[in-house]
PDB file with SEQRES, HELIX, SHEET and CRYST1 records, atoms N, CA, C and O in Angstrom:
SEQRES   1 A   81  UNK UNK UNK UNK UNK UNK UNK UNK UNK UNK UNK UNK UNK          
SEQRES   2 A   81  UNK UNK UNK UNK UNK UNK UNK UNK UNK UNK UNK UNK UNK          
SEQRES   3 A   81  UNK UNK UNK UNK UNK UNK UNK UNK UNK UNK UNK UNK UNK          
SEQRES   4 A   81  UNK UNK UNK UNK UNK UNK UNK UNK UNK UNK UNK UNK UNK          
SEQRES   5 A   81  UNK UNK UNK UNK UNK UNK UNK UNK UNK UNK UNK UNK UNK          
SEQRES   6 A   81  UNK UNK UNK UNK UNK UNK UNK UNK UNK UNK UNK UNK UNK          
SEQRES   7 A   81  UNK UNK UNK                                                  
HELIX    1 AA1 UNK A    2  UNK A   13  1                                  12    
HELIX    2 AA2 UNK A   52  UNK A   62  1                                  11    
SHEET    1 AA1 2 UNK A  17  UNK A  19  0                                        
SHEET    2 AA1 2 UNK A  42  UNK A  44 -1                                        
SHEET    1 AA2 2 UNK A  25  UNK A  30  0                                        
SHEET    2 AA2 2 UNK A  34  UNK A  39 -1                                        
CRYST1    1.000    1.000    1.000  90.00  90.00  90.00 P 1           1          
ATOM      1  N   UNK A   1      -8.994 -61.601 -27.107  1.00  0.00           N  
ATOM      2  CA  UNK A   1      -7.961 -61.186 -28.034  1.00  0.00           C  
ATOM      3  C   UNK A   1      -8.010 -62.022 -29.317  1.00  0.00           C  
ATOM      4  O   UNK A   1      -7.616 -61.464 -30.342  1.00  0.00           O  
ATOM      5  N   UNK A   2      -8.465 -63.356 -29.399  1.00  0.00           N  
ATOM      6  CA  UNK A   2      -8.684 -64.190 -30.547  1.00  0.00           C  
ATOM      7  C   UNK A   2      -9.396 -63.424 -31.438  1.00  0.00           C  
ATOM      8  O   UNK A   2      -9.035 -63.158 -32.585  1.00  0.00           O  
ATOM      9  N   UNK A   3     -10.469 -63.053 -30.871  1.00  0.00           N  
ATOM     10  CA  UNK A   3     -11.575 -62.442 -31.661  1.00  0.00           C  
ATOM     11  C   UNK A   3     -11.317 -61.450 -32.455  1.00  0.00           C  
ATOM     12  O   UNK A   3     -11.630 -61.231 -33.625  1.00  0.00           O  
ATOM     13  N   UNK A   4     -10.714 -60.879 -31.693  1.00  0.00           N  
ATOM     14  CA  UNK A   4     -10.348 -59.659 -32.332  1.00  0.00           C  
ATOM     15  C   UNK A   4      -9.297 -59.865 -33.392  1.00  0.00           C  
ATOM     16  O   UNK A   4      -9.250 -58.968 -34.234  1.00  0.00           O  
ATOM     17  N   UNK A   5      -8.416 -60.893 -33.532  1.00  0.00           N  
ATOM     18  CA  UNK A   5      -7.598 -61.031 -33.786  1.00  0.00           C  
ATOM     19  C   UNK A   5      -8.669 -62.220 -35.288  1.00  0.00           C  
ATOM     20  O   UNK A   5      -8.437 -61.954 -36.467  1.00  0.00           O  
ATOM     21  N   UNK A   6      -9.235 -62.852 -35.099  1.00  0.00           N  
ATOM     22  CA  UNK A   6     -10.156 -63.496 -36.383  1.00  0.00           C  
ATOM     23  C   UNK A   6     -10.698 -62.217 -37.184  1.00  0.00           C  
ATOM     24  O   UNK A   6     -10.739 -62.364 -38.405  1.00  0.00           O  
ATOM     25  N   UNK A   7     -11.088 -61.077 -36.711  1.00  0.00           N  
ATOM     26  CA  UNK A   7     -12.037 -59.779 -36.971  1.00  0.00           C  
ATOM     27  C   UNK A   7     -10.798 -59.166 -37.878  1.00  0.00           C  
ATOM     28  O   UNK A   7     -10.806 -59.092 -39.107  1.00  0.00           O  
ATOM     29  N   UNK A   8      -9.996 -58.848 -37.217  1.00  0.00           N  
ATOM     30  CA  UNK A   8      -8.723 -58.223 -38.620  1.00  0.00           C  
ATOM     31  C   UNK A   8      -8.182 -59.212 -39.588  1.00  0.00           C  
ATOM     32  O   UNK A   8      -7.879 -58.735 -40.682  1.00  0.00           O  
ATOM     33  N   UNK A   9      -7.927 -60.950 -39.364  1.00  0.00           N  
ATOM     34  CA  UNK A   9      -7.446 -61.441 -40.350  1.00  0.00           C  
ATOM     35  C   UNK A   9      -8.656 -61.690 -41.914  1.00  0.00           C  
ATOM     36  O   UNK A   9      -8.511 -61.895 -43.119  1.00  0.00           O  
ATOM     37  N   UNK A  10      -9.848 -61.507 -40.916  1.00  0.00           N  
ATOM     38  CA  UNK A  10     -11.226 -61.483 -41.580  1.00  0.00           C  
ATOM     39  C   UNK A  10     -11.200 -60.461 -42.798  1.00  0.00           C  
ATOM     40  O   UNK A  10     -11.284 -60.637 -44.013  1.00  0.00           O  
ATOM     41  N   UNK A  11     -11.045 -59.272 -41.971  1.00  0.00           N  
ATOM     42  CA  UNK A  11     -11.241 -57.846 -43.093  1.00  0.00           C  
ATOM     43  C   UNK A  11      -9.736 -57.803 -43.753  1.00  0.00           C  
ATOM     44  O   UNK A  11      -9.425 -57.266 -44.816  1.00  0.00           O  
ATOM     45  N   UNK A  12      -8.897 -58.504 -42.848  1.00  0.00           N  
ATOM     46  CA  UNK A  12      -7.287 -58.220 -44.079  1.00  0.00           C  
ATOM     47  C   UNK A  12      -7.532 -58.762 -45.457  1.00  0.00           C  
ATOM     48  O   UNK A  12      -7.422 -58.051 -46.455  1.00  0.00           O  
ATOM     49  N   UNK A  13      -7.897 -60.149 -45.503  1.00  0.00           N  
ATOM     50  CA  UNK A  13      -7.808 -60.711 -46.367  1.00  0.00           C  
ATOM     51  C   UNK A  13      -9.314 -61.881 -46.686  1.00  0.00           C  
ATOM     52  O   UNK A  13      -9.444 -62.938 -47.303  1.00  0.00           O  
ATOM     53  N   UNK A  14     -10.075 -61.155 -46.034  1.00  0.00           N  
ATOM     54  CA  UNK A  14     -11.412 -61.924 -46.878  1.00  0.00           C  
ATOM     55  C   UNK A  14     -11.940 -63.182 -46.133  1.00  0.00           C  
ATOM     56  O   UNK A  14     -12.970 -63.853 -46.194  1.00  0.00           O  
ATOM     57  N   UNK A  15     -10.716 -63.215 -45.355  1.00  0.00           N  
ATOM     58  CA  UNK A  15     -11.560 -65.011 -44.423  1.00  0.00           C  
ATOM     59  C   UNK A  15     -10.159 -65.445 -43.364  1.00  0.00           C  
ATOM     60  O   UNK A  15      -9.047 -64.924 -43.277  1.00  0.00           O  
ATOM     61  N   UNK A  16     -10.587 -66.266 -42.856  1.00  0.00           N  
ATOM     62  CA  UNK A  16      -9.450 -66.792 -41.691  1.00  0.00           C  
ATOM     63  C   UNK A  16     -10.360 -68.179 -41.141  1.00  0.00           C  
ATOM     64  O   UNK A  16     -11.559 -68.308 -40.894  1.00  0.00           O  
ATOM     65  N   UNK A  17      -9.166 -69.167 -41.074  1.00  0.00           N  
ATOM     66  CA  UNK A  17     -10.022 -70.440 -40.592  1.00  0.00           C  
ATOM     67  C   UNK A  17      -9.208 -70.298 -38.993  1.00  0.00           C  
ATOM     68  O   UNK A  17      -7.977 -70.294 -39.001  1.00  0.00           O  
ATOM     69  N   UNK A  18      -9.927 -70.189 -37.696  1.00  0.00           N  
ATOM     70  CA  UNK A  18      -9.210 -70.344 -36.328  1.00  0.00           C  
ATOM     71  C   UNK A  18      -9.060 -72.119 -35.905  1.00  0.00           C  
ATOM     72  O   UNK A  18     -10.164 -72.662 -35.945  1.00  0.00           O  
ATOM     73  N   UNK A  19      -8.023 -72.979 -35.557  1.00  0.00           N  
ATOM     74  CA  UNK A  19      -7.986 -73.675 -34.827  1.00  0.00           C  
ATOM     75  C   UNK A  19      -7.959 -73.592 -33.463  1.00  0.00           C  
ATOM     76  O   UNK A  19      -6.977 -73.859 -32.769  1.00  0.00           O  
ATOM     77  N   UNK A  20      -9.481 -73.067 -32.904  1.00  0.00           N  
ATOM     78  CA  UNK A  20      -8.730 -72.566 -31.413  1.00  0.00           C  
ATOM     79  C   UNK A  20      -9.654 -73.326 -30.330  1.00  0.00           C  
ATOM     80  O   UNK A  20      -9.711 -72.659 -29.298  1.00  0.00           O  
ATOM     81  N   UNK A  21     -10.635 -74.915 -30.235  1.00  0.00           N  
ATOM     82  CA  UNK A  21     -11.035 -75.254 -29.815  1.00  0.00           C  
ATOM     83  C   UNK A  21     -10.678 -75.919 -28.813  1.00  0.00           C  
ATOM     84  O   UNK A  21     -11.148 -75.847 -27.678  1.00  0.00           O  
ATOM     85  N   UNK A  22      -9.433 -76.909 -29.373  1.00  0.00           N  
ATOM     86  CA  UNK A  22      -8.726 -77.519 -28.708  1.00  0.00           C  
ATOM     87  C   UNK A  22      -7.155 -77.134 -28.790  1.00  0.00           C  
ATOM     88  O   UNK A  22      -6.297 -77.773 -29.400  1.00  0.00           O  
ATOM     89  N   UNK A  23      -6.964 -75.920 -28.022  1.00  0.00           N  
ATOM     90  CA  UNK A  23      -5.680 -76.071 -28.433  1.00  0.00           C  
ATOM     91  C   UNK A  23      -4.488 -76.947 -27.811  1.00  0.00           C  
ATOM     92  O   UNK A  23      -4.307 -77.543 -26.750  1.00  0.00           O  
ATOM     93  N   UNK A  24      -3.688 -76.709 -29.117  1.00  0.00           N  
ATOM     94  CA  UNK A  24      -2.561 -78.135 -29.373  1.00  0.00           C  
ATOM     95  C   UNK A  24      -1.319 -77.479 -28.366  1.00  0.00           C  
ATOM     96  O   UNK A  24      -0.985 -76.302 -28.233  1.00  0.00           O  
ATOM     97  N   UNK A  25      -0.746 -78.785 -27.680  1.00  0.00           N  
ATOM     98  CA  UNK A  25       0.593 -77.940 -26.768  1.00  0.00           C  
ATOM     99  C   UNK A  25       1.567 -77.903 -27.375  1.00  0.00           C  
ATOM    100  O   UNK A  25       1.843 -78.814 -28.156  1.00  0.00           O  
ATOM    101  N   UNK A  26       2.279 -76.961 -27.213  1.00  0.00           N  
ATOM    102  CA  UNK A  26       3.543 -76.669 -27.606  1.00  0.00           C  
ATOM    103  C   UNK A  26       4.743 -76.783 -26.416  1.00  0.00           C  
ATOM    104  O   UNK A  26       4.782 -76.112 -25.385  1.00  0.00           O  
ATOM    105  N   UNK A  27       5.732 -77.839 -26.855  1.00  0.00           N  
ATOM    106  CA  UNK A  27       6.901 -77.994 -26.315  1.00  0.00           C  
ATOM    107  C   UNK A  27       7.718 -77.843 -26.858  1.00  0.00           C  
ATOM    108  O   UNK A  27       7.756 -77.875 -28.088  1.00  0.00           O  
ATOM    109  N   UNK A  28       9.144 -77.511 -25.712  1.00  0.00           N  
ATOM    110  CA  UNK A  28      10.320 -76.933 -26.503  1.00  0.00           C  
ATOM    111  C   UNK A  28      11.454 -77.025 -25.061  1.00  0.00           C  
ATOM    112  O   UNK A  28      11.126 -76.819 -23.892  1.00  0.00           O  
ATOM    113  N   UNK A  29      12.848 -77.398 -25.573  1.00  0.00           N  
ATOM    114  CA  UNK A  29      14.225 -77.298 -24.718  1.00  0.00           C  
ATOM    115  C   UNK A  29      14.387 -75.949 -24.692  1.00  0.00           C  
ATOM    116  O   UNK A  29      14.417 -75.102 -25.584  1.00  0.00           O  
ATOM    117  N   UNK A  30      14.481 -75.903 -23.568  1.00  0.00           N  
ATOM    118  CA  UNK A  30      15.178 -74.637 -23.451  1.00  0.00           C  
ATOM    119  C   UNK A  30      16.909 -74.732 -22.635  1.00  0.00           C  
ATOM    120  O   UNK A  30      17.212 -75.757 -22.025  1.00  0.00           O  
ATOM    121  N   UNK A  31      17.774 -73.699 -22.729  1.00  0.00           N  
ATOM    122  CA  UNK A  31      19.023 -73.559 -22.200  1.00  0.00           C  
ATOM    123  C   UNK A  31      18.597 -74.317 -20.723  1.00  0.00           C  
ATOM    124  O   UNK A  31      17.585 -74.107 -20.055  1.00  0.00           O  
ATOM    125  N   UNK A  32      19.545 -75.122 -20.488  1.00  0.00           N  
ATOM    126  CA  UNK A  32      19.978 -75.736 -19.000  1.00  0.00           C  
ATOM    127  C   UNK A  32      18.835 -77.464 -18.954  1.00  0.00           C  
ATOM    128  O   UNK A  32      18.115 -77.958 -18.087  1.00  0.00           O  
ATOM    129  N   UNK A  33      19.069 -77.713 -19.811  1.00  0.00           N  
ATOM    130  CA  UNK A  33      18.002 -79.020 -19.773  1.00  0.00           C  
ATOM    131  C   UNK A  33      16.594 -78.771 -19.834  1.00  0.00           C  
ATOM    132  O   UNK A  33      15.836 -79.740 -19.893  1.00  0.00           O  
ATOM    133  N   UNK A  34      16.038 -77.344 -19.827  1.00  0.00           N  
ATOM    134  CA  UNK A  34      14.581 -77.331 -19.339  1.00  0.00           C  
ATOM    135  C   UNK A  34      13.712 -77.290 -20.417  1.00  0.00           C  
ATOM    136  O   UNK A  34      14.005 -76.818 -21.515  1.00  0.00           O  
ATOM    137  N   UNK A  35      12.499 -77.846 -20.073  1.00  0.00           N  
ATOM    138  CA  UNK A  35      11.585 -77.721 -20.855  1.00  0.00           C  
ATOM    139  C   UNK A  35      10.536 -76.706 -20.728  1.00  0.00           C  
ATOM    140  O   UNK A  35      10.193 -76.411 -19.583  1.00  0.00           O  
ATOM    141  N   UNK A  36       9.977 -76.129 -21.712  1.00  0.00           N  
ATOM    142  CA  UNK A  36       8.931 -75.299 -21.369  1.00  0.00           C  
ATOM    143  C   UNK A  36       7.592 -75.898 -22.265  1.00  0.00           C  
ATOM    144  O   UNK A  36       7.681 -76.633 -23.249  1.00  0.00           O  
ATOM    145  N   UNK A  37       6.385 -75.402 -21.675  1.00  0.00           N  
ATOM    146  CA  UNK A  37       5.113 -76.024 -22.764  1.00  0.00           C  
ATOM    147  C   UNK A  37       4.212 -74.647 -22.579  1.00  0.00           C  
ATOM    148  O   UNK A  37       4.362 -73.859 -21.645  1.00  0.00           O  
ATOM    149  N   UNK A  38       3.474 -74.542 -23.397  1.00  0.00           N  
ATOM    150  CA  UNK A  38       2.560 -73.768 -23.418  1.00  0.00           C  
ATOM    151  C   UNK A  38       1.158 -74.061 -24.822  1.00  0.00           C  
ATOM    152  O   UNK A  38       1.391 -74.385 -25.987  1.00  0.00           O  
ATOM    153  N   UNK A  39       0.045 -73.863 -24.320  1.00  0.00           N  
ATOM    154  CA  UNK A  39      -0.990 -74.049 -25.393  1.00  0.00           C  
ATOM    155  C   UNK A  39      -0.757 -72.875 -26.761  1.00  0.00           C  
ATOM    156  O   UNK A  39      -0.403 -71.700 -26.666  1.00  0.00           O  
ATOM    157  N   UNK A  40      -1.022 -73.497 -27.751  1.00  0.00           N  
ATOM    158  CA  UNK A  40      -0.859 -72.733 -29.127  1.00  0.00           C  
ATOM    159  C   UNK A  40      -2.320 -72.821 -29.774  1.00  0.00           C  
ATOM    160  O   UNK A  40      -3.060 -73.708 -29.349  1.00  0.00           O  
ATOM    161  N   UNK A  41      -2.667 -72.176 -30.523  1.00  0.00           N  
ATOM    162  CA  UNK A  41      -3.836 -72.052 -31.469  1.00  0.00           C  
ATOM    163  C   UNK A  41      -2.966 -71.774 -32.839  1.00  0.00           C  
ATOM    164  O   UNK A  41      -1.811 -71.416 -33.068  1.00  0.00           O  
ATOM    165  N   UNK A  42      -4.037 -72.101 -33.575  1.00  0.00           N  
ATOM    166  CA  UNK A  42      -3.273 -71.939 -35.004  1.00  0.00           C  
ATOM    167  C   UNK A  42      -4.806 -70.798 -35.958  1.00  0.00           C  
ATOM    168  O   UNK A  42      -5.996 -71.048 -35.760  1.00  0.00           O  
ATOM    169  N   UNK A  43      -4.312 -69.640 -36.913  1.00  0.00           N  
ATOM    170  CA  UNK A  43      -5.203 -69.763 -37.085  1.00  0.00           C  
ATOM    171  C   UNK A  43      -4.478 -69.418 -39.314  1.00  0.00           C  
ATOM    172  O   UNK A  43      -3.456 -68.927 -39.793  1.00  0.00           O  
ATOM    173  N   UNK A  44      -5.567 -69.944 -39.823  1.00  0.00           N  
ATOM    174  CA  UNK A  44      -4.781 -70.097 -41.048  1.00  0.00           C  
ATOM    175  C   UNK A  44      -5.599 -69.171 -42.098  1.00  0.00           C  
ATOM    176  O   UNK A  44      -6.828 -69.100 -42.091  1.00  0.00           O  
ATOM    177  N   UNK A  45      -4.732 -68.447 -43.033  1.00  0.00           N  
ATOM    178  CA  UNK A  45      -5.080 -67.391 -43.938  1.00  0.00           C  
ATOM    179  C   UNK A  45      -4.820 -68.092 -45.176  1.00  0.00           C  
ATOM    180  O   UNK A  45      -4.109 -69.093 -45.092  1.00  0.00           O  
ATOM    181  N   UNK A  46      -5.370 -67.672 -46.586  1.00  0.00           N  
ATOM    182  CA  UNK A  46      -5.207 -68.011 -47.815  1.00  0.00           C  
ATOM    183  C   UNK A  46      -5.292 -66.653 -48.718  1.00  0.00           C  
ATOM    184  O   UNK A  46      -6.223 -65.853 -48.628  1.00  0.00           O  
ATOM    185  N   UNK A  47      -3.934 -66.482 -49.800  1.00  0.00           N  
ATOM    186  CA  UNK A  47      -3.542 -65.479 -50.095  1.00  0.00           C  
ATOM    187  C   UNK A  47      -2.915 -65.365 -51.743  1.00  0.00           C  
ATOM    188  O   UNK A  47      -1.813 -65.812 -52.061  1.00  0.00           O  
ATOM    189  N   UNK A  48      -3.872 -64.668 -52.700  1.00  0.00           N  
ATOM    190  CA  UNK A  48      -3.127 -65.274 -53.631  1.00  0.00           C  
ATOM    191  C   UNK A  48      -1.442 -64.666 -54.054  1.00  0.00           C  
ATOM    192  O   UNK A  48      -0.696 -65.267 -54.827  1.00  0.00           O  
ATOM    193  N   UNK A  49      -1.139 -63.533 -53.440  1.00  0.00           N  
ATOM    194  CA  UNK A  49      -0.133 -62.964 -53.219  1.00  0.00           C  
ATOM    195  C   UNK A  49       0.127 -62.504 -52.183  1.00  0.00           C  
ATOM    196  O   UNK A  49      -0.640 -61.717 -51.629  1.00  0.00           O  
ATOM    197  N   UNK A  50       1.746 -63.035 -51.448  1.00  0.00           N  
ATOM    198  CA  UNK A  50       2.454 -62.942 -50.177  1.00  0.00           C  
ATOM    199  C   UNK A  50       2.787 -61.756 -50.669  1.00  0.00           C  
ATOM    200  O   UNK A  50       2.862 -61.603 -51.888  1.00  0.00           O  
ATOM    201  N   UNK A  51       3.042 -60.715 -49.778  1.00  0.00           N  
ATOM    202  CA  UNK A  51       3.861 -59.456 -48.884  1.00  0.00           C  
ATOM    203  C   UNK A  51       4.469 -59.989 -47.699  1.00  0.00           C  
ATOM    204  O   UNK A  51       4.116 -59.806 -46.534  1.00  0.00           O  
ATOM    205  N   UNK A  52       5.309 -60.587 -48.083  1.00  0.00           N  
ATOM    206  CA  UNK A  52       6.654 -61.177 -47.023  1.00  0.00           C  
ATOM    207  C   UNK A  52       6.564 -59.768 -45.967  1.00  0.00           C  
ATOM    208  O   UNK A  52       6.025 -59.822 -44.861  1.00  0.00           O  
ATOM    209  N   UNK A  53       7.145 -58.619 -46.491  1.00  0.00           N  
ATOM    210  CA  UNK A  53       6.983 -57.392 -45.374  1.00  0.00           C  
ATOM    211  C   UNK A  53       5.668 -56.931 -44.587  1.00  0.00           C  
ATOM    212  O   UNK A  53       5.710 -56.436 -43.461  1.00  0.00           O  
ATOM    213  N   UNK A  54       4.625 -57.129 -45.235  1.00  0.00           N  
ATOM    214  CA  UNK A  54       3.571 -57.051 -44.109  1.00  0.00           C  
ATOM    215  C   UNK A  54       3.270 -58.285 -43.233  1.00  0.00           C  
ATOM    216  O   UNK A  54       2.609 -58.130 -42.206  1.00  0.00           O  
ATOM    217  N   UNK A  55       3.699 -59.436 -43.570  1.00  0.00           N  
ATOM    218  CA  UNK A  55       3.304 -60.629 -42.861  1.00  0.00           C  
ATOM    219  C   UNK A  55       4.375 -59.894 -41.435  1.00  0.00           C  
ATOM    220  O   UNK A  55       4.014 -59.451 -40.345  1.00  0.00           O  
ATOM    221  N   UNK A  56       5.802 -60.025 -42.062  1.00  0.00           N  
ATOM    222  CA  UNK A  56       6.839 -59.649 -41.027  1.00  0.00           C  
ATOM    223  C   UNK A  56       6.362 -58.633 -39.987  1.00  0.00           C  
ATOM    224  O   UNK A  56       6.360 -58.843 -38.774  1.00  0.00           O  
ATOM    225  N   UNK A  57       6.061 -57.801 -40.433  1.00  0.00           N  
ATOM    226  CA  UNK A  57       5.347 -56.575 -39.607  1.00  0.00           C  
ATOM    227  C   UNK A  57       4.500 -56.994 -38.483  1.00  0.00           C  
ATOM    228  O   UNK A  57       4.641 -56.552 -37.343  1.00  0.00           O  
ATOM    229  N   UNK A  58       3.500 -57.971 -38.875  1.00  0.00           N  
ATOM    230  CA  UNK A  58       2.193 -58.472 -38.398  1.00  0.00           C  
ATOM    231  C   UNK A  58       2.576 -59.519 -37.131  1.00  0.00           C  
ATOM    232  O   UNK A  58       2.027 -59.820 -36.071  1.00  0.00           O  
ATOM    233  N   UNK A  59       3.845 -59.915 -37.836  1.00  0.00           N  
ATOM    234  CA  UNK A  59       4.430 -60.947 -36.558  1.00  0.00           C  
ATOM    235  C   UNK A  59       4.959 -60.033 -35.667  1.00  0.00           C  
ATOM    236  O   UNK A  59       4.733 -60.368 -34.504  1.00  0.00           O  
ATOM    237  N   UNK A  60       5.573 -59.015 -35.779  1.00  0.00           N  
ATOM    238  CA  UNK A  60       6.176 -58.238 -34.589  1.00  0.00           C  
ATOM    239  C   UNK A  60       5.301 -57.869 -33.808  1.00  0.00           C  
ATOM    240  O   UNK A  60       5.582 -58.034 -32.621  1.00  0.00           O  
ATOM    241  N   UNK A  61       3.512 -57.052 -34.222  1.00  0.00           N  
ATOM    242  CA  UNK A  61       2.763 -57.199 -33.929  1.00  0.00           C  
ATOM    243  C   UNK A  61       1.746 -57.620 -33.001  1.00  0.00           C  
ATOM    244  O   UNK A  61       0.913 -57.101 -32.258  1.00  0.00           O  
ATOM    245  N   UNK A  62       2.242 -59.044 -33.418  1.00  0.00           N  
ATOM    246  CA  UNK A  62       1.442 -60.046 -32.570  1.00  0.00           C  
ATOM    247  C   UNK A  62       2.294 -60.814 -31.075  1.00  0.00           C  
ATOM    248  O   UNK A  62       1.941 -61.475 -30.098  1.00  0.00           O  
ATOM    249  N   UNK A  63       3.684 -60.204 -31.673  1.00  0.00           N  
ATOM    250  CA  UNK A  63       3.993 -60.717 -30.617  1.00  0.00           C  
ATOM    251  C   UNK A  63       4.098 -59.731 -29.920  1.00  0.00           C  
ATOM    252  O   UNK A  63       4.815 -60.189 -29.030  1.00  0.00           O  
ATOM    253  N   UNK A  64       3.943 -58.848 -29.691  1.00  0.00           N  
ATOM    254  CA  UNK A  64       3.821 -57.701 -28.556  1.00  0.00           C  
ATOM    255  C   UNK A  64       2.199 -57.682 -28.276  1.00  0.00           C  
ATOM    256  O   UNK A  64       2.054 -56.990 -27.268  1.00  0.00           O  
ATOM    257  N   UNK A  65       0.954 -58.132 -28.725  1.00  0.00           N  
ATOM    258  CA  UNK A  65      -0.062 -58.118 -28.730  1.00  0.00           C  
ATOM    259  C   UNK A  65      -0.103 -59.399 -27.413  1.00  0.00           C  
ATOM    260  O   UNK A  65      -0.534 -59.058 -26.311  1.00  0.00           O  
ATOM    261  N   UNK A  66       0.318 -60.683 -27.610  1.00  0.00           N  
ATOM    262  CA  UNK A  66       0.187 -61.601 -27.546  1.00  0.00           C  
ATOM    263  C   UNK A  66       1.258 -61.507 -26.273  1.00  0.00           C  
ATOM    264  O   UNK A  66       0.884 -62.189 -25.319  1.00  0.00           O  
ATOM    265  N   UNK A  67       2.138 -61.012 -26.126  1.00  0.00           N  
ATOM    266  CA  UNK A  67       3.332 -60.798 -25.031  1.00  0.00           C  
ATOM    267  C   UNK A  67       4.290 -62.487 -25.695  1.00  0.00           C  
ATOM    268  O   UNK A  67       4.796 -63.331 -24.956  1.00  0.00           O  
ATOM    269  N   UNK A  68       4.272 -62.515 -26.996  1.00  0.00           N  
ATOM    270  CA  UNK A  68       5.103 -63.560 -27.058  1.00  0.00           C  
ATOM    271  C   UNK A  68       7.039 -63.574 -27.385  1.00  0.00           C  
ATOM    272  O   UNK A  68       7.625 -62.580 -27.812  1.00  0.00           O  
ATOM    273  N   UNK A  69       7.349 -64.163 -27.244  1.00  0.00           N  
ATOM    274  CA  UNK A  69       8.828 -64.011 -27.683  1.00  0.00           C  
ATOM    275  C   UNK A  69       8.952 -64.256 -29.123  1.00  0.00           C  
ATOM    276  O   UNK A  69       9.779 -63.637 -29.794  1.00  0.00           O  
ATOM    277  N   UNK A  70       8.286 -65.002 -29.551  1.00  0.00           N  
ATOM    278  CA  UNK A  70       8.388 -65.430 -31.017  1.00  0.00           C  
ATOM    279  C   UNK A  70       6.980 -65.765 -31.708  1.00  0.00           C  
ATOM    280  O   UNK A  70       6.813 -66.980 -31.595  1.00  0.00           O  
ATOM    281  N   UNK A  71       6.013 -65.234 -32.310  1.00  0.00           N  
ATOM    282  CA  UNK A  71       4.891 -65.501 -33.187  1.00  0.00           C  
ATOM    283  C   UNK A  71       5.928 -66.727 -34.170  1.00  0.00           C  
ATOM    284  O   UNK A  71       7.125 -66.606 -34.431  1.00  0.00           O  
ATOM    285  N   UNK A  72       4.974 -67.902 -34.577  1.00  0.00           N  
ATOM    286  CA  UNK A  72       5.631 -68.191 -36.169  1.00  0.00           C  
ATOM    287  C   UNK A  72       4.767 -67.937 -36.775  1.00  0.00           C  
ATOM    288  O   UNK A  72       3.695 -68.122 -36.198  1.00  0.00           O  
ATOM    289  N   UNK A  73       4.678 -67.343 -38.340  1.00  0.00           N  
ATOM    290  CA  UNK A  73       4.465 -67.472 -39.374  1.00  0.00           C  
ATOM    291  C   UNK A  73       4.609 -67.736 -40.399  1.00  0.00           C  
ATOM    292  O   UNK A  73       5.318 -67.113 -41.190  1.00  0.00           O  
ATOM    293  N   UNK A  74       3.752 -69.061 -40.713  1.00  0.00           N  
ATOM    294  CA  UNK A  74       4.870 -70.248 -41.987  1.00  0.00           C  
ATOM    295  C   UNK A  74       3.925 -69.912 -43.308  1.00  0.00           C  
ATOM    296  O   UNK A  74       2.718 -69.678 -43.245  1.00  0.00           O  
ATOM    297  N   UNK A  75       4.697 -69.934 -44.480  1.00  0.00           N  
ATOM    298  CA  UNK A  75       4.000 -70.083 -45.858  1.00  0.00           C  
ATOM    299  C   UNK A  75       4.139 -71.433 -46.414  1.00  0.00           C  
ATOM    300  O   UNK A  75       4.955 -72.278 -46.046  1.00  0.00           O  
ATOM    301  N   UNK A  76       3.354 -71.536 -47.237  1.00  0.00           N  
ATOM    302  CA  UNK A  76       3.887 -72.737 -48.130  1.00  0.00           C  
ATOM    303  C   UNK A  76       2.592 -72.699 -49.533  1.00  0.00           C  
ATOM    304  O   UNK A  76       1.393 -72.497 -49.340  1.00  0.00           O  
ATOM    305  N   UNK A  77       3.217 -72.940 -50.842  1.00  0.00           N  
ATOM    306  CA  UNK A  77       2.323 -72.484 -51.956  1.00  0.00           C  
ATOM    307  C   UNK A  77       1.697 -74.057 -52.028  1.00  0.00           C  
ATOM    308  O   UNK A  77       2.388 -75.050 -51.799  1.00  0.00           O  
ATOM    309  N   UNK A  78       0.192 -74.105 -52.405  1.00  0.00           N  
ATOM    310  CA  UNK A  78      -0.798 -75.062 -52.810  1.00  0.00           C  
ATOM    311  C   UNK A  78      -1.086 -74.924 -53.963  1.00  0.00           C  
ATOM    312  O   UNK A  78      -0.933 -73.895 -54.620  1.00  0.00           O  
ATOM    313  N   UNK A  79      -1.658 -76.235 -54.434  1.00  0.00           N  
ATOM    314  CA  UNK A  79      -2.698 -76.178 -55.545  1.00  0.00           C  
ATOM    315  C   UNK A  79      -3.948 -76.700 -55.014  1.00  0.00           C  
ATOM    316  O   UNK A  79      -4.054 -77.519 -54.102  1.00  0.00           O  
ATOM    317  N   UNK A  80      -5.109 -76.013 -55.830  1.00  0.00           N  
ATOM    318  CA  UNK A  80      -6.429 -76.027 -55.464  1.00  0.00           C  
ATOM    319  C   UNK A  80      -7.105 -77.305 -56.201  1.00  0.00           C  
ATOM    320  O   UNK A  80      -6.145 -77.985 -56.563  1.00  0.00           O  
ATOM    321  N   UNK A  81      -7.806 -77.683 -56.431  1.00  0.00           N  
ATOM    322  CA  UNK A  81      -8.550 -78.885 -57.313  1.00  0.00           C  
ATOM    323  C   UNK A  81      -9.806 -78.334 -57.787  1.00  0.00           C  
ATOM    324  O   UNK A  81     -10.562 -79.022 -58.474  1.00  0.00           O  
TER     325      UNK A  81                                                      
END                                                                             
């Protein structure tokens, strides 16, 4: 499913870097003291213009792709050198 999933961010937008070698754990409280963990991959896109509504879309997406409760998808604007 990665693959496939590098293969569309590939043709969406021209490239995709995957962090998926080692993936990093993810922890979190949940209701009643508990903790839950699970492995995360990250994989990162570069865009010179956001569509907030297709990203949104893409997360609903993925999380039915993925069977997740919550995809995140974070922005944040750079400068290049």
């Amino acid at each position: 499913m990665f693959e496939t999933l590098k293969a569309d961010l590939t043709k969406a937008y021209q490239g995709v870097t995957a962090f998926v070698q080692a993936p990093a754990q993810g922890r979190w409280s949940q209701e009643g003291a508990r903790t839950a963990e699970e492995d995360i991959v990250i994989f990162e896109v570069m865009v010179a213009d956001l569509d907030l509504g297709q990203w949104q879309q893409r997360r609903g997406d993925l999380e039915i792709r993925f069977r997740q409760a919550r995809v995140v998808i974070r922005h944040m604007d750079i400068g290049l050198i």
